[in-house]
C-alpha positions as CSV (number, residue, x, y, z in Angstrom):
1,X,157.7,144.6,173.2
2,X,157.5,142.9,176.7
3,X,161.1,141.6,178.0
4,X,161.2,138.8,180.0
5,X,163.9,138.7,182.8
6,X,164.3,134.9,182.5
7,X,167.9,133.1,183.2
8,X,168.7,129.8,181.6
9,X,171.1,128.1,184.0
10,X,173.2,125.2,182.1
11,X,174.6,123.6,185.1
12,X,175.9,120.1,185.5
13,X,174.0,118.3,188.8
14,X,178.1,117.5,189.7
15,X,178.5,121.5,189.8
16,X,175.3,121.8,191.6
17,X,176.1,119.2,193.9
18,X,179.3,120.6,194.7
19,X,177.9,124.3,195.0
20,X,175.3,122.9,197.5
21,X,178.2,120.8,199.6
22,X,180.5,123.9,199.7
23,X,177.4,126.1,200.8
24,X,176.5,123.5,203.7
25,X,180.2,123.7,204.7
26,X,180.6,127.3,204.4
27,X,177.1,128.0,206.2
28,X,177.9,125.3,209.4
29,X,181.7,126.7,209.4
30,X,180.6,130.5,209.3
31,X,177.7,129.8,212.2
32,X,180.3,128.7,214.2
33,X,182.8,131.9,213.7
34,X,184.1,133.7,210.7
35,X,187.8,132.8,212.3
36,X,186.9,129.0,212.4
37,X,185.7,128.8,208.8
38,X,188.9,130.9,208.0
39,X,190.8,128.4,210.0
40,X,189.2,125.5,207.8
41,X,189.9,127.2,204.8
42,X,193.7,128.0,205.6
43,X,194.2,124.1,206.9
44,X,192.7,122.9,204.0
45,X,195.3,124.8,201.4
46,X,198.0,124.6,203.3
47,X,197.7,120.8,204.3
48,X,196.2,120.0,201.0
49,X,196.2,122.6,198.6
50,X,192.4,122.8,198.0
51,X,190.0,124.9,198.6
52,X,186.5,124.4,200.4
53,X,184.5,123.4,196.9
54,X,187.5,120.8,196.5
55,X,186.4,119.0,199.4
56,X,183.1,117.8,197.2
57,X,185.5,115.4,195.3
58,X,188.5,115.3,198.5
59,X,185.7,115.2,201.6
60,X,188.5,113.3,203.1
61,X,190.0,116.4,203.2
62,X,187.7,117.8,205.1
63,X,187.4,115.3,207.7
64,X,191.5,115.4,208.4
65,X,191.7,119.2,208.7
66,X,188.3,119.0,211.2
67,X,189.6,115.9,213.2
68,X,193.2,117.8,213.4
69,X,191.8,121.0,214.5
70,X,188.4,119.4,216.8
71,X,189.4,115.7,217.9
72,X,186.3,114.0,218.6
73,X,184.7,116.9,218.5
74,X,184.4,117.4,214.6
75,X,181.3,114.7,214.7
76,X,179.6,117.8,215.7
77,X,180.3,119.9,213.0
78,X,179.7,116.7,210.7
79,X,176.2,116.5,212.1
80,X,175.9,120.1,211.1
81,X,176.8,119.5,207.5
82,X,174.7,116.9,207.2
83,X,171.7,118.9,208.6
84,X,172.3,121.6,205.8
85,X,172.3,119.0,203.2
86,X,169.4,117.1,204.5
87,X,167.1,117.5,201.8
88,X,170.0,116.0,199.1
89,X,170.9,112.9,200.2
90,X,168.9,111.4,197.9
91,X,171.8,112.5,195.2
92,X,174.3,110.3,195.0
93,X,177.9,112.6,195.0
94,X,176.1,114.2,198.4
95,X,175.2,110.9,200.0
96,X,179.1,109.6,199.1
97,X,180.4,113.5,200.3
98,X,178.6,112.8,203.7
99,X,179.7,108.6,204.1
100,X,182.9,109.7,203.4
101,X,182.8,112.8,206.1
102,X,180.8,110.4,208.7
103,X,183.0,107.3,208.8
């Protein structure tokens, strides 16, 4: 009898959404320094608790820990983000994530 090595992935397009939003964080954040993307990630609990998939519903979040650790300078990691997710926008909880990020 032949086996088939075949997964079935029941995912919701909100978890993939937020598994590709905390992947384009993670990747820009990590690119830039493991420290930063530790930084990130330890701003982001201890100002608010979350963690870096959070930030897919919270990307306000997100913007407040990068604006209080970069100034003006976050619009660069933004840009970054938005790179990595390029290819999604078309899906609506990424294209809110990034307007939200981008204001």
């Amino acid at each position: 009898m032949l086996m088939s090595n075949c997964f079935v992935f029941d995912a919701t397009d909100g978890e993939i959404s937020k598994a590709l939003v905390t992947l384009a964080i993670e990747k820009t954040l990590i690119n830039m320094g493991k420290p930063i993307l530790d930084e990130v990630a330890h701003r982001l609990f201890t100002n608010y608790k979350c963690y870096l998939p959070d930030c897919h519903e919270h990307p306000e979040y997100l913007k407040g820990v990068l604006k209080e650790l970069y100034g003006n300078s976050y619009n660069t990691i933004v840009e970054s983000i938005k790179k990595n997710l390029d290819e999604f926008t078309t899906k609506k909880p990424i294209k809110n994530f990034l307007t939200i990020i981008s204001e």
